[in-house]
C-alpha positions as CSV (number, residue, x, y, z in Angstrom):
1,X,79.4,-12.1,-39.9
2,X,78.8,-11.1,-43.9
3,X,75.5,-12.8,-44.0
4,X,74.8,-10.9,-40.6
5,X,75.2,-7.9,-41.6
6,X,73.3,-8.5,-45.3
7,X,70.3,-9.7,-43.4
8,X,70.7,-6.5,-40.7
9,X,70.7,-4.6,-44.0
10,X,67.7,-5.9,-45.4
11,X,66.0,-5.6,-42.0
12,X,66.3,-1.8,-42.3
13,X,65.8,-1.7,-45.8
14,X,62.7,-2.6,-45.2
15,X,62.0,-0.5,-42.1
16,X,63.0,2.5,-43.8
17,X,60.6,1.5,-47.1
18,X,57.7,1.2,-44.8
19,X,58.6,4.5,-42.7
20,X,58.4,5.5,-46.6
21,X,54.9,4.6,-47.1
22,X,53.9,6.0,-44.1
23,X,55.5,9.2,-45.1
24,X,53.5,9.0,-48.1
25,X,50.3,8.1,-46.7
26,X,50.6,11.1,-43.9
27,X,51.3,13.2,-47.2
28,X,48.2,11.9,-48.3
29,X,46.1,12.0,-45.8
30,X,47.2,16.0,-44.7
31,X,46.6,16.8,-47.9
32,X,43.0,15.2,-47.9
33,X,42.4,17.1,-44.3
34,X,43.6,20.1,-45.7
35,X,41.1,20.3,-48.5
36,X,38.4,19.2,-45.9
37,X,39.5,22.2,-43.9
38,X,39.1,24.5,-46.6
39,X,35.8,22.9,-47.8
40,X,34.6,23.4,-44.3
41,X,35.6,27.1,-43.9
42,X,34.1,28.1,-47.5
43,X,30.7,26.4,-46.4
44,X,31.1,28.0,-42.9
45,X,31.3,31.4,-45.1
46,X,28.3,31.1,-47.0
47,X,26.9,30.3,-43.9
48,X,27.6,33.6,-42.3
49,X,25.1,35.6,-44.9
50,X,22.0,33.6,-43.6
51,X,22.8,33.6,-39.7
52,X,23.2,37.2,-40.1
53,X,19.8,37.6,-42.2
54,X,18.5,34.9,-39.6
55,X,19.9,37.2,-36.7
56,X,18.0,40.6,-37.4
57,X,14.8,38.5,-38.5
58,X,14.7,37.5,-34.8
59,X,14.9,40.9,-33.8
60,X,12.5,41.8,-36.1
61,X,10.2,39.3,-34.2
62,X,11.0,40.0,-30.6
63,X,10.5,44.0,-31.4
64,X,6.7,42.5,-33.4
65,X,6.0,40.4,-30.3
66,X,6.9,43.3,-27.7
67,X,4.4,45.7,-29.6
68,X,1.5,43.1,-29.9
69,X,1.8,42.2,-25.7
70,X,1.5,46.2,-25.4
71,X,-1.2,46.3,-27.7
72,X,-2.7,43.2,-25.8
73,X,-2.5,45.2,-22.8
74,X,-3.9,48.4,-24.4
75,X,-7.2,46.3,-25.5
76,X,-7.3,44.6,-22.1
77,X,-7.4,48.1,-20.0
78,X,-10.1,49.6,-23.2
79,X,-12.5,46.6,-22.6
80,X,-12.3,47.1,-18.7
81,X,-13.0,50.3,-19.2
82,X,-15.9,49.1,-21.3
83,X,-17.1,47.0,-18.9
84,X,-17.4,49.0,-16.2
85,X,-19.0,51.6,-18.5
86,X,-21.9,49.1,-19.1
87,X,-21.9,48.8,-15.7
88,X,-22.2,52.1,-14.3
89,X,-25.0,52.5,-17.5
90,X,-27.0,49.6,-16.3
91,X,-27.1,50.9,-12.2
92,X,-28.2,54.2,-14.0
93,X,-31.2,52.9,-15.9
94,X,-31.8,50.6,-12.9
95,X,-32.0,54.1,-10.7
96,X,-34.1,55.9,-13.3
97,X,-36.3,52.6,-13.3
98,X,-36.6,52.7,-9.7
99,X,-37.6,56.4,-9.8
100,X,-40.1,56.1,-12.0
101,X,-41.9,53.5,-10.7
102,X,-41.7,55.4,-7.8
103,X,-43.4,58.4,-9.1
């Protein structure tokens, strides 16, 4: 019954060493993920500057390409308007051609 017991004792001994080590490990490795955590937020701050910087630079660009398509537009409706002046200038000189030769 002694020798029972002893080797039911020893049993948990070692059980409760290796619940030890695991303790210790876990320790460890929470430690480890902690620092990681706090690695990862300070680069996750830095990173905040540049999106922001990043952010208003593509505004800056959508507000640049928004004035250029109106300007587009602008220059499209001035070289109609061009075009149709040459237009209406050519049928005049053809008229004035016309009644000239007819005189």
């Amino acid at each position: 019954e002694q020798e029972k017991l002893t080797l039911e004792n020893d049993l948990l001994r070692r059980e409760k060493s290796g619940l030890e080590e695991n303790k210790e490990a876990m320790k460890t490795e929470i430690v480890g993920l902690r620092t990681e955590t706090s690695e990862l937020n300070q680069e996750l701050e830095s990173l905040k500057g540049p999106l922001e910087e990043l952010d208003k630079l593509n505004t800056t660009n959508q507000q640049i390409m928004e004035k250029l398509q109106e300007e587009k537009m602008n220059l499209l409706d001035r070289q109609k308007q061009s075009t149709q002046k040459i237009s209406d200038l050519q049928a005049e000189k053809e008229q004035v051609t016309n009644d000239h030769q007819k005189v």
